[in-house]
N, C-alpha and C positions, 0 to 999 in steps of 0.2 A: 461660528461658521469656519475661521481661520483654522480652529483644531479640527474640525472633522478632515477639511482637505491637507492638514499638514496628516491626519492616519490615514487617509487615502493613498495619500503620496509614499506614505512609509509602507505600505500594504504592498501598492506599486514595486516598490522598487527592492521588498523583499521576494516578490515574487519572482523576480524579473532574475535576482542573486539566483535562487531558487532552479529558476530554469536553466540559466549557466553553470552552474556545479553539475545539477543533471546532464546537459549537455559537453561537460567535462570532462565527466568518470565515462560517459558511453565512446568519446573519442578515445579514453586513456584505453578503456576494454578492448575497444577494433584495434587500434595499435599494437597492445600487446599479443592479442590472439593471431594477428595475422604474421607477427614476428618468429611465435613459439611456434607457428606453423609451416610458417618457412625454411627454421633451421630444424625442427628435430620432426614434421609432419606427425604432428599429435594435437590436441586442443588441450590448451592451456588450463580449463576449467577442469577439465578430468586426471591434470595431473598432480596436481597442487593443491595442498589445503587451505582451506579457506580462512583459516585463523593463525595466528603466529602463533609459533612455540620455542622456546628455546632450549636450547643442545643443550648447555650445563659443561659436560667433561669431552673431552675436544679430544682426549688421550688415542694418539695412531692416527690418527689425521693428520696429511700434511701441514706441517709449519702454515703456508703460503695460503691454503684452504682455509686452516684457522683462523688467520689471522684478517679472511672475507668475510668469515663468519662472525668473530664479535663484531665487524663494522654495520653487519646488519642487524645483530641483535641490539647494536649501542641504540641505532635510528629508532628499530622499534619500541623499545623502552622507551625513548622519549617521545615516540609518537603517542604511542599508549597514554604518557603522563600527560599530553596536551590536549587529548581526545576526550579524558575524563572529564575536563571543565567545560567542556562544550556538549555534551551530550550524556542522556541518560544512561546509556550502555556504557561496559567498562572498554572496550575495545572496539578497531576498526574488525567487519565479519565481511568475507569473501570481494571484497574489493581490490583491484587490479592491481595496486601496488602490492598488497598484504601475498597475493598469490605470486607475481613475479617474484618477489624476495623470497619467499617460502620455498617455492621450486628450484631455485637456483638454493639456497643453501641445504636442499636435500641432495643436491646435483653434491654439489662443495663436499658435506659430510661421507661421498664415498671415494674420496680423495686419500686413498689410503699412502704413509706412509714407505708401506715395506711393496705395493703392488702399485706402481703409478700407472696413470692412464696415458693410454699414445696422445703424443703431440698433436696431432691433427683433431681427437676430440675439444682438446682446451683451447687448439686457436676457435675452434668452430663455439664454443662457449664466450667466447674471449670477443669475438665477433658480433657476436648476440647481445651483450651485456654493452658493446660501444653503440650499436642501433639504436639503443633508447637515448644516447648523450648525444647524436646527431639529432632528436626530434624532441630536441629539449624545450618547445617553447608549449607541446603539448604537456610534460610534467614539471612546467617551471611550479616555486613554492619561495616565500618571502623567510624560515626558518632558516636557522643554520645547517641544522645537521638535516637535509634534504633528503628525498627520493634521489635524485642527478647526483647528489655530492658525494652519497653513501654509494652508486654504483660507478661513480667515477675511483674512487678508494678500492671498491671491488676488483676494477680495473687494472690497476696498478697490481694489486697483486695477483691477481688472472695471471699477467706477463710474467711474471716474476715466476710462476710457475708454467711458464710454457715455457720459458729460457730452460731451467733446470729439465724438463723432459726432453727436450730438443737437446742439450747437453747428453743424457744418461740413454735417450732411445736405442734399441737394439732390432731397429724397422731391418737393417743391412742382415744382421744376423738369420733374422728370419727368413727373410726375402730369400737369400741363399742357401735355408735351409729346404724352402719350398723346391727351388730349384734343381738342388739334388736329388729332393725327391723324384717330382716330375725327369730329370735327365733318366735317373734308374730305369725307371718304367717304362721311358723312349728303348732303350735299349733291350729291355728286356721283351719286349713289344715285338724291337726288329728284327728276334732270333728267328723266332717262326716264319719269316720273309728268306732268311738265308738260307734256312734249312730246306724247305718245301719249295718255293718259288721255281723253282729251276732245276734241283738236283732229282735222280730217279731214284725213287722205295728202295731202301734195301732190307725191308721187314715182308714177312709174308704177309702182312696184314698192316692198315693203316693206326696211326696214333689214336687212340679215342681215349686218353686219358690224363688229365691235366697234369700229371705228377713228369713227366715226363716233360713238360715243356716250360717246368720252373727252373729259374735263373739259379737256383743256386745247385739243381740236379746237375743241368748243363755245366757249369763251374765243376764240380766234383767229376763227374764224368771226364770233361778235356782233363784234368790233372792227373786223372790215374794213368794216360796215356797207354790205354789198351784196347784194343778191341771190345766194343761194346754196341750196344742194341740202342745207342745214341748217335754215335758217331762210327763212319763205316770209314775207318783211317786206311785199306786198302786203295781209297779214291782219291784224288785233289783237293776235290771239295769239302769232304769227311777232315782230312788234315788241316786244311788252310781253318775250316772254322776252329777246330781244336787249337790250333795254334793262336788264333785270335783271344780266345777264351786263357788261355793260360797265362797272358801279358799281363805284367803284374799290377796297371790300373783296374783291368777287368776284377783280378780277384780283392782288390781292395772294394771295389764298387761291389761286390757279393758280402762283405764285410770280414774277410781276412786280413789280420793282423800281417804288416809287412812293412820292411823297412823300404824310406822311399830309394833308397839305392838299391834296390831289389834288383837282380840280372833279370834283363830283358830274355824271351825266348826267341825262335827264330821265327814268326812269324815274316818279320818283313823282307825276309833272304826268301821265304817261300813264296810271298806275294809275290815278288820281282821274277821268279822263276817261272812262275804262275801266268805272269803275265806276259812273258814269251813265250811259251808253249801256244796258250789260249788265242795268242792274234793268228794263229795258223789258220787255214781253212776249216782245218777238225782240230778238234780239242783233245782227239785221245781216247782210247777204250777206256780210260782209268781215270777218267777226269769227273766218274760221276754223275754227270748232268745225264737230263733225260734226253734220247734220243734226238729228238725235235731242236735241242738249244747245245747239245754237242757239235751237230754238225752244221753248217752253212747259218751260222748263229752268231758271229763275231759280237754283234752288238750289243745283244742281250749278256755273253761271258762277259763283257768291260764294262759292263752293268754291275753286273754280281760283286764284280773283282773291287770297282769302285765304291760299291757297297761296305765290303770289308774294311776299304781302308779309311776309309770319313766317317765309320763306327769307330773305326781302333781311335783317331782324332780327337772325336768327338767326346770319347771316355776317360781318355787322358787327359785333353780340357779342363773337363766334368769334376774330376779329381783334384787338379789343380787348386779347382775353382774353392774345395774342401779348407785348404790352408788359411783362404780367406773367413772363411767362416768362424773358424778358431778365434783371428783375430777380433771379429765383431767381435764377437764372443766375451774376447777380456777389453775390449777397447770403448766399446758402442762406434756408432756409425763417423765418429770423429776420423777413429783411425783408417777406415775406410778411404775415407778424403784424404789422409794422410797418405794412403797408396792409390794414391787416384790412378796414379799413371798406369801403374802394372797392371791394374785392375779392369783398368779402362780396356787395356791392349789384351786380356784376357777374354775378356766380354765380346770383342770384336773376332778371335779367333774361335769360338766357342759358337758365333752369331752363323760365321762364314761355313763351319766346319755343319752347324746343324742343315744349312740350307744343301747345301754340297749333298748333303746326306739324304733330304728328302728329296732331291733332285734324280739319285739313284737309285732310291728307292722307290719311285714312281717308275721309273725305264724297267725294274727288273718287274713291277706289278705289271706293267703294260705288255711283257712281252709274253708272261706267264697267261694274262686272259687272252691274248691273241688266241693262245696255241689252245685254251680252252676251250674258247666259241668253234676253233676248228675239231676237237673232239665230239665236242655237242651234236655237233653235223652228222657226225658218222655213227651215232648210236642206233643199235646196240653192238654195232662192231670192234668199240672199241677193247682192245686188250686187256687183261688183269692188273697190270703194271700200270697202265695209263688211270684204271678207273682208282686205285690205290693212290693215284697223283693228285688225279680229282679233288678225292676226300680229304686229301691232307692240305688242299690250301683253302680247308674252312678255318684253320685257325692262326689264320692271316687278318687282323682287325685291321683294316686304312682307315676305316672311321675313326676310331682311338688314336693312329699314331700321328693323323692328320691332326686332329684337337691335341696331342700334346706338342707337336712343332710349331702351329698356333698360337700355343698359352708360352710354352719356351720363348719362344721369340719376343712374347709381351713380355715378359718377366727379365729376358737379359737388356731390354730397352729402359726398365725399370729402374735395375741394379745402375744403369749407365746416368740416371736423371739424379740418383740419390747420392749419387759422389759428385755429382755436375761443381765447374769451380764456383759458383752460384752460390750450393749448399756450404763449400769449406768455408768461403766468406763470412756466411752468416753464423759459422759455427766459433770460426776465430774472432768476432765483434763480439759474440756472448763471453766468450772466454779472455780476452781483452775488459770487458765491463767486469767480469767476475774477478778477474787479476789485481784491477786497479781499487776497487772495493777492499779487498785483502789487505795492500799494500798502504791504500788512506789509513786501514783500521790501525796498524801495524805501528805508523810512523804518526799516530795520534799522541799528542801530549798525556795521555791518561795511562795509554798503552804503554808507553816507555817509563810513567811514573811507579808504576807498578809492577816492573819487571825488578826482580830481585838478583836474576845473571847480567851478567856483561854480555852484550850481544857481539857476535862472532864480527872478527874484520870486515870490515865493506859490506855488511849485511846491509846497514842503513843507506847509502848509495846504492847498493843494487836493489834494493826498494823502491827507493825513489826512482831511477833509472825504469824500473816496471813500470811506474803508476806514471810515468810520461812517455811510454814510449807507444810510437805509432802502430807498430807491429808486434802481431804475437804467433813465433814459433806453434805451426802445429805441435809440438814436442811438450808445449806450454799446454796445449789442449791434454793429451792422452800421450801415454806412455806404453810404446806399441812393443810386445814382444818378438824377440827374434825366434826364426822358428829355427829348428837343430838340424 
């Protein structure tokens, strides 16, 4: 009787094991699935194979990735080895640890070498893989080499390669590249406002052809300074725009080669001229504008006028802003930080100068539909001159040049977060850790037993001197070129 209730009791209480493993692996699944959902909104089961395989040749993988990657092949192997004496099958099949490992070391294997991945994926990996070590007691395991242990090792070298991307990123690069772009287009945008808004036809017939209202006709056209079937240089207005267009930012921004000491033209001796004639009650027989905004129109000309000049601003800026670029270019975003200040103060001039701009550019749209709606009125009485007005300020886009002042304004608020003293800090602790790393290695009894030179005066003191010093030279980060 005593045996049957001692296999009762053993029946008992393996069943009892039984149901908590089951109830184990179903919490370890919800954990994992709602994690993988969380950060990359995908399900875990569909992205990940269900059986372990191993890489073999690591060759063009990062170091840092590698070296995650045999820490999970080392676990699987020995999981493998420990799974054989317990069970008929050779391996664990689509179980939640087999699949987390799996998918994260397919993540790891395109960790390339020569093309690294932005900063912001790896911390957001880097992230993910510490979520399972905060909810360690659902994959605790009494082994050495652990589920927790293996992605705690992961861990460590996750950062280690977020440090190195965060060091090498070229986000600033970019970011500024975007911005040129989108600036061009602001401007190229704001042509068709200067030319049509306000000034009267001097074609017999309306623009109905795109070629005519591209940035780089317009460029070609102001430089030949002639008389042409673009610019009616008999007028004010015809001139002043020519003369904006020939400043030598403008024709950098079209992509002319030009030194930056390039003589300026006369545009701003004309705007100043421009702008005492214009505050008179009439503007001028010759001033261009259509009837309606010539005369008893003061507000709409210092519209126009202010229009031109917070473009010519804004493009010189713009250009500026070019030089920066370069440096990302050879520096990554260290050196950015390193010109925080200038950059900073550029940003701000560039922020002010765009608002100024849509400021005036609204006044000169507003005063141009006024005079519309009062055409509208009068039809079909309107004039040939007036309906040739009409037609030409279809290709006046506010929708577009609204959505790039918009995305501009995001984007210079962007450049302004990514040099923040914030980021330099965090870039001089990684560069500081990577200094004093150097300098331990350097000043190692192995290292100096193996040097076969004399090392150079005071090189040992100034080593040491690094690897204890609090502070590290941005200069220490990147080595920023001077520009000519």
């Amino acid at each position: 009787m005593t045996g049957v209730l001692e296999v009762a009791a053993a029946s008992a209480a393996i069943a009892v094991l039984a149901r908590n493993k089951h109830e184990k692996e179903r919490q370890e699944e919800r954990i994992a699935s709602e994690l993988y959902k969380r950060f990359f909104h995908a399900e875990l089961s569909e992205e990940s194979p269900e059986r372990a395989t191993f890489a073999g040749s690591v060759a063009g993988v990062d170091a840092n990735a590698a070296a995650a990657i045999r820490a999970i092949e080392r676990y699987q192997k020995e999981r493998r080895h420990r799974f054989m004496y317990l069970s008929s099958s050779a391996e664990h099949v689509g179980d939640t640890r087999t699949r987390v490992l799996e998918e994260l070391k397919q993540w790891l294997l395109t960790m390339s070498m020569d093309t690294s991945s932005s900063a912001e994926t790896v911390a957001n990996r880097l992230d993910y893989c510490w979520q399972f070590l905060l909810r360690a007691p659902a994959f605790e395991a009494q082994n050495e080499i652990s589920f927790l242990a293996t992605l705690g090792e992961v861990c460590r070298h996750l950062e280690r390669l977020f440090q190195q991307t965060v060091s090498l990123e070229r986000t600033g690069e970019v970011k500024i590249g975007q911005l040129l772009g989108l600036g061009r287009e602001l401007v190229e945008s704001t042509m068709p406002v200067l030319r049509f808004s306000l000034s009267a036809p001097s074609r017999p017939e309306s623009v109905d052809h795109k070629q005519r209202l591209a940035f780089s006709e317009l460029l070609e056209a102001a430089k030949a300074d002639s008389e042409s079937s673009v610019f009616d240089l008999s007028t004010e207005s015809g001139r002043l725009i020519a003369a904006l267009l020939r400043e030598a930012h403008f024709r950098r921004l079209g992509g002319e080669e030009l030194e930056r000491s390039a003589a300026t033209t006369s545009f701003a001796a004309l705007l100043e001229e421009m702008s005492q004639n214009w505050s008179e009650p009439s503007a001028g027989r010759d001033s261009g504008l259509l009837a309606a905004f010539a005369q008893e129109s003061h507000v709409a000309r210092k519209a126009f006028l202010d229009l031109c000049r917070h473009l010519d601003r804004f493009c010189f800026f713009l250009m500026a802003l070019e030089l920066y670029q370069k440096v990302a270019a050879a520096g990554g975003d260290a050196a950015l930080c390193w010109l925080r200040r200038s950059l900073s103060h550029l940003m701000q001039e560039l922020g002010k100068a765009l608002l100024q701009l849509r400021e005036a550019r609204l006044a000169v749209g507003q005063a141009s539909k006024k005079h519309l709606q009062e055409l509208a009125k009068q039809l079909p009485k309107t004039g040939k001159l007036e309906l040739r007005w009409m037609q030409d300020l279809r290709h006046v886009d506010d929708q577009r040049l609204d959505e790039l002042h918009k995305t501009l304004s995001k984007g210079f608020a962007e450049v302004q977060s990514l040099i923040s003293a914030a980021r330099e800090v965090e870039l001089k602790s990684m560069a500081k850790e990577g200094l004093q790393s150097i300098a331990s290695a350097f000043l190692s009894a192995d290292f100096q037993a193996r040097c076969s030179l004399a090392l150079p005066d005071r090189l040992a003191a100034e080593m040491r001197q690094l690897a204890s010093s609090a502070a590290v030279p941005m200069s220490a980060v990147v080595s920023v070129p001077t520009s000519s």
